[in-house]
C-alpha positions as CSV (number, residue, x, y, z in Angstrom):
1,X,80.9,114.5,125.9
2,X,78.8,117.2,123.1
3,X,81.0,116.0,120.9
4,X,80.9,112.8,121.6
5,X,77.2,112.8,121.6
6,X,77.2,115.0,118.2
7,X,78.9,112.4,116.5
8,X,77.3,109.4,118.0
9,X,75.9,108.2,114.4
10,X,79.3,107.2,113.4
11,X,80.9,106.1,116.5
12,X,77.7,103.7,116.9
13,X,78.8,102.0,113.4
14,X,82.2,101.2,115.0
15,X,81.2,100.2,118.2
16,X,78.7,97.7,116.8
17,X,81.1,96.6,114.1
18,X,83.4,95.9,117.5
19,X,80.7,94.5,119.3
20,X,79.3,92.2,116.1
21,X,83.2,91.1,115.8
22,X,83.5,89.7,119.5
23,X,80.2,88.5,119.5
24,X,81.4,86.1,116.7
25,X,84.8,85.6,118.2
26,X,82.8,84.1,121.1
27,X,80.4,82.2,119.1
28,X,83.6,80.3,117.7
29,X,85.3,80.1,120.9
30,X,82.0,78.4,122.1
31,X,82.4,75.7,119.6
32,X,85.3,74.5,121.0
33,X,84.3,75.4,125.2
34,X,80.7,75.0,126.5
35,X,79.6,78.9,127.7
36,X,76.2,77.6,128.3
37,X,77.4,76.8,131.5
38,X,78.6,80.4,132.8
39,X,75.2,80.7,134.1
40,X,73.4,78.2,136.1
41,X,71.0,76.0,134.2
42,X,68.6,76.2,137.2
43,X,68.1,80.3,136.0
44,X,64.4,80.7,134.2
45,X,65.5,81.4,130.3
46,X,64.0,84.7,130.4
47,X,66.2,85.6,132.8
48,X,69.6,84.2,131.7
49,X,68.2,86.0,128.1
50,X,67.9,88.6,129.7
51,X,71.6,88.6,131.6
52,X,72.9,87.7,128.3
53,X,71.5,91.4,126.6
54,X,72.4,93.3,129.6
55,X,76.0,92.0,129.3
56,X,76.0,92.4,125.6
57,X,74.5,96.3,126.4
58,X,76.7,96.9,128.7
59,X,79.8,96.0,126.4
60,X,78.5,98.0,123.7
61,X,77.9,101.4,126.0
62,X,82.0,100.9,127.0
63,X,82.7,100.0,124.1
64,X,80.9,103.5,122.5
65,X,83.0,105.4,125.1
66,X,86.3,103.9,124.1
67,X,85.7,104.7,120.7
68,X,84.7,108.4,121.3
69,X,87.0,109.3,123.3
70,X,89.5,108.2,120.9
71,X,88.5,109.5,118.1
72,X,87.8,113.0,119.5
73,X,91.2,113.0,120.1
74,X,92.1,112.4,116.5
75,X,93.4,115.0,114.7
76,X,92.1,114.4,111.0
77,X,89.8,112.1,109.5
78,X,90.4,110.8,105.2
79,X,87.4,111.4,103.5
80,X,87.8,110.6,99.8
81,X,91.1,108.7,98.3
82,X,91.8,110.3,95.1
83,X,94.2,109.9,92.5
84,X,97.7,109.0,93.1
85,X,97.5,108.6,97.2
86,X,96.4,111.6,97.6
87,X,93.1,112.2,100.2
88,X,90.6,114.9,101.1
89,X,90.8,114.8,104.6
90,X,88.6,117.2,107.1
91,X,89.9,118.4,110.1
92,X,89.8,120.8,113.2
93,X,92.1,123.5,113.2
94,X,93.6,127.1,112.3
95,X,93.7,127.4,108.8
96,X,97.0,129.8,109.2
97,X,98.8,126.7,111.4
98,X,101.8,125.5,109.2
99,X,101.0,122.3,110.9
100,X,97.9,121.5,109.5
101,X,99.4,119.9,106.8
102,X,101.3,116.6,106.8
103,X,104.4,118.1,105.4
104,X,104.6,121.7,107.1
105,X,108.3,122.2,105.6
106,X,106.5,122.1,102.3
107,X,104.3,124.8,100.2
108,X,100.8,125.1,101.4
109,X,98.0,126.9,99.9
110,X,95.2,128.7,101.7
111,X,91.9,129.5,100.4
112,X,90.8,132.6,101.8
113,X,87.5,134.3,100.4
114,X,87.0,137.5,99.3
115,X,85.1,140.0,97.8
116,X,84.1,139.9,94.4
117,X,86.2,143.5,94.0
118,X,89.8,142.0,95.7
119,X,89.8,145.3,98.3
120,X,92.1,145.5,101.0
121,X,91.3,148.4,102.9
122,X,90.1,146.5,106.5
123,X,88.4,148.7,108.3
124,X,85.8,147.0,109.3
125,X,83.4,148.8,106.6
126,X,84.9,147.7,103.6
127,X,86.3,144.5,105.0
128,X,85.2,142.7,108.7
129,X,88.6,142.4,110.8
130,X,86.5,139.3,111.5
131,X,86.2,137.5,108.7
132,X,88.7,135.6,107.0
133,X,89.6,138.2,104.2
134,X,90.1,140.7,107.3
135,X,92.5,138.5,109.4
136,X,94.2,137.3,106.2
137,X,95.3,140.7,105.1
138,X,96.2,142.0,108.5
139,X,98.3,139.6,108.6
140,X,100.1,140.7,105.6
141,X,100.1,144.2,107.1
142,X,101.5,143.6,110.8
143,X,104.3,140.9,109.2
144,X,105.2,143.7,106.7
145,X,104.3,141.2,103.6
146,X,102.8,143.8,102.2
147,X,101.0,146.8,102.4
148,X,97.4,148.4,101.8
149,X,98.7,149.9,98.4
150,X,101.1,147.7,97.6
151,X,98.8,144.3,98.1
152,X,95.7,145.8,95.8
153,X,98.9,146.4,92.8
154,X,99.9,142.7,93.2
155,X,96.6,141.6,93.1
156,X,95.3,144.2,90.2
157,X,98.6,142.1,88.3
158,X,97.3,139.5,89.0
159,X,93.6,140.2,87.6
160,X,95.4,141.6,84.9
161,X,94.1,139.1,82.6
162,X,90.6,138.4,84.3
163,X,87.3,139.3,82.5
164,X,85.2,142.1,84.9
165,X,82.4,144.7,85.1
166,X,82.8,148.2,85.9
167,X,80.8,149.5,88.9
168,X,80.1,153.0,89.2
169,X,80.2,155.0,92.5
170,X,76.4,154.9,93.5
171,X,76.8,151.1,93.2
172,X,79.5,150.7,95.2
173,X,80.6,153.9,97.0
174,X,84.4,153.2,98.3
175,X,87.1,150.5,97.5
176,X,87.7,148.4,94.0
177,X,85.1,149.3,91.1
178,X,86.3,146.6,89.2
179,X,84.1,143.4,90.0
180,X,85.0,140.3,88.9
181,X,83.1,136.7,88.0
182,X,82.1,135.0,91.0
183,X,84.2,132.5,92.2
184,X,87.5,133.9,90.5
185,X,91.4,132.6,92.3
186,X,94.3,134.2,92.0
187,X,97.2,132.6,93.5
188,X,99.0,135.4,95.8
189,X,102.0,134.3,97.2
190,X,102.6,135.2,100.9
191,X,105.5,134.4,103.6
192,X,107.9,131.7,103.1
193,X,106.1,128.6,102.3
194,X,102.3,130.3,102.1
195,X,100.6,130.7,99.0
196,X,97.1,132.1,99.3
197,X,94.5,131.2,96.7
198,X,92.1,134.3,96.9
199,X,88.5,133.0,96.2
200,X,86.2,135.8,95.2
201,X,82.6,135.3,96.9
202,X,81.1,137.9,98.4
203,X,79.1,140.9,96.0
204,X,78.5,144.4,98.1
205,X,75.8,146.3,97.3
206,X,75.3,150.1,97.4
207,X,75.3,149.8,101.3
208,X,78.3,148.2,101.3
209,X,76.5,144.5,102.0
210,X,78.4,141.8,101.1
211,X,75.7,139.1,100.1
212,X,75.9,135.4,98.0
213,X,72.9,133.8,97.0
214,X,73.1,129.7,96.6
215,X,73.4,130.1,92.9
216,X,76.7,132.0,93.1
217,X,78.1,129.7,95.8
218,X,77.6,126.9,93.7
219,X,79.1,128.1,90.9
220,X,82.0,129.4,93.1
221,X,82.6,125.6,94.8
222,X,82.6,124.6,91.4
223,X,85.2,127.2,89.8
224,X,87.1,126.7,93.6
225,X,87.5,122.6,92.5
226,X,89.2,123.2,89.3
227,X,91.3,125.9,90.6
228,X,92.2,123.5,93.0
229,X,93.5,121.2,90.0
230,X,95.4,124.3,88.2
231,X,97.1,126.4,90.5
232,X,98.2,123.6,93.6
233,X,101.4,122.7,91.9
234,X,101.0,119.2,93.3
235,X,101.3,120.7,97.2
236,X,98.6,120.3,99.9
237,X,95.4,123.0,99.5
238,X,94.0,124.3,103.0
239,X,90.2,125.4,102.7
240,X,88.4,127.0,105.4
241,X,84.0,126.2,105.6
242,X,83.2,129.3,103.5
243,X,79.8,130.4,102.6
244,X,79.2,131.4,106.0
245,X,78.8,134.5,108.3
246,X,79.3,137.9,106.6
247,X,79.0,136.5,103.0
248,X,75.1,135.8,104.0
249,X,74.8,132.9,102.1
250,X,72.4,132.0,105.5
251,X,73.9,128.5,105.2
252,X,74.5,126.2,108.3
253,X,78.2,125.3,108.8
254,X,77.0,121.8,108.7
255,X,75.1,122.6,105.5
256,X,78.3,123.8,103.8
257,X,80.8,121.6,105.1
258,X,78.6,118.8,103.2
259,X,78.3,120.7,100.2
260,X,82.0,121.2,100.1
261,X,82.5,117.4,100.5
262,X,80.2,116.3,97.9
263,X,81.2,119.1,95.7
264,X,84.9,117.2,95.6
265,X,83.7,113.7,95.7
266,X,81.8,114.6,92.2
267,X,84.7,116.0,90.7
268,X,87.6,113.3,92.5
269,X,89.1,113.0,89.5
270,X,90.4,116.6,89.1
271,X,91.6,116.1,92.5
272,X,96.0,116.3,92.7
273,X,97.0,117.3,95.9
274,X,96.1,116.8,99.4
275,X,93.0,118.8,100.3
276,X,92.6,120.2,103.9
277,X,88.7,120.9,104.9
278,X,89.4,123.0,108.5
279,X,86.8,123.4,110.8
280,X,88.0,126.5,113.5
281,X,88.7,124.8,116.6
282,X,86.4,127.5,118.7
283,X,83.3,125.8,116.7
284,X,84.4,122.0,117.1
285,X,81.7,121.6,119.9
286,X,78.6,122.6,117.0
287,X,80.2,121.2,113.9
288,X,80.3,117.4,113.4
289,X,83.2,116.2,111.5
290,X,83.0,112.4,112.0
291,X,79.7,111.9,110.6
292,X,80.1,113.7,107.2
293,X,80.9,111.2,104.4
């Protein structure tokens, strides 16, 4: 019922639209059979007006309830139509679920952000095993993709060519030194049919804070949508609602889940693949999904 409830803005559009619809089907229907006469003519006209809204309220409350409770069962929800068939489409689920997509046999890529250094040490100074960069890597580590040393070489490759700052040891007193651009992707390929666009976010400071201010996340959404366009290959891009939690960007999910949406919808026409928004299940009860256009 929260949910329900949470997205009652847009569920009210469709059960009026419903409503308006019969409410005409009956108007015609009435041009060919007299309903004046369902209720008695002796009734004051207040009061047959006033069985006539009841009856019409009354449809529309069922007709809310029908609605809701179907579309909270709905897995996904197309949000923009972009070029060639392909749609943004924002969903609940785990972003590491092959099944997310509509194709899971096919290559999938997952956005995952990170610090602006790339470190891979999780131990829950240097990297939360909470956040998304934590569980990401992990992953790598238990399924023996790769290892602590052996991931910060592939990715150091893969920065190779990447413009960066050098950080000295009072500003940043363990991990990476090298700190990159905000809002940086590498494309790191993972297990089977994963590839995992790293997004680089986050900036420590001496205390080992990881901290984004708004200015940096915009410009990071906005390098995230054309990476989107180069390094996709055509195949479905899973993004999590970033900007959130340990980054301290002190941003409502809500807040950011719009921001990501209208960050897309501006740029539509960079947009070649299928783009997967996913909310985590465990927060579907707080984050509206329906209502975001």
């Amino acid at each position: 019922m929260k949910r329900i409830w949470m997205n009652r803005e847009y569920i009210s559009k469709i059960a009026t639209t419903i409503i308006g619809g019969l409410y005409a089907f009956l108007g015609f229907i009435g041009t060919l059979v007299p309903l004046d006469e369902i209720l008695s003519n002796t009734l004051n006209i207040w009061i047959r007006i006033g069985i006539s809204v009841g009856v019409l309220l009354i449809l529309w409350i069922v007709c809310f309830m029908i609605v809701g409770l179907f579309l909270i069962r709905k897995k996904r929800f197309n949000i923009i139509d972009a070029n060639n068939g392909h749609k943004l489409y924002l969903q609940y689920g785990d972003l590491f679920d092959e099944n997310e997509v509509l194709v899971p046999e096919e290559r999938r890529n997952i956005v995952i952000p990170v610090n602006r250094c790339f470190d891979t040490i999780v131990d829950n100074q240097l990297i939360s095993e909470r956040t998304l960069h934590g569980i990401a890597f992990k992953r790598f580590y238990e399924k023996n993709i790769y290892t602590e040393v052996s991931l910060n070489s592939t990715i150091q490759q893969l920065l190779e060519n990447k413009e960066y700052e050098n950080l000295s040891e009072n500003d940043k007193p363990v991990g990476n030194r090298k700190r990159f651009p905000v809002g940086t992707v590498i494309d790191l390929p993972g297990d089977n049919n994963e590839h995992f666009l790293l997004w680089a976010l986050s900036t420590f400071d001496s205390e080992l804070k990881a901290h984004t201010t708004m200015q940096d996340y915009a410009l990071a959404v906005q390098k995230l949508v054309e990476a989107c366009n180069e390094e996709s290959e055509g195949f479905p891009i899973m993004i999590p609602v970033v900007g959130t939690g340990l980054s301290r960007t002190k941003k409502e999910q809500q807040d950011v889940l719009s921001y990501l949406i209208n960050s897309f919808k501006l740029n539509k026409s960079e947009i070649n693949c299928d783009i997967h928004i996913v909310v985590k299940e465990d927060i579907k009860n707080q984050v509206a999904i329906m209502n975001v256009k």
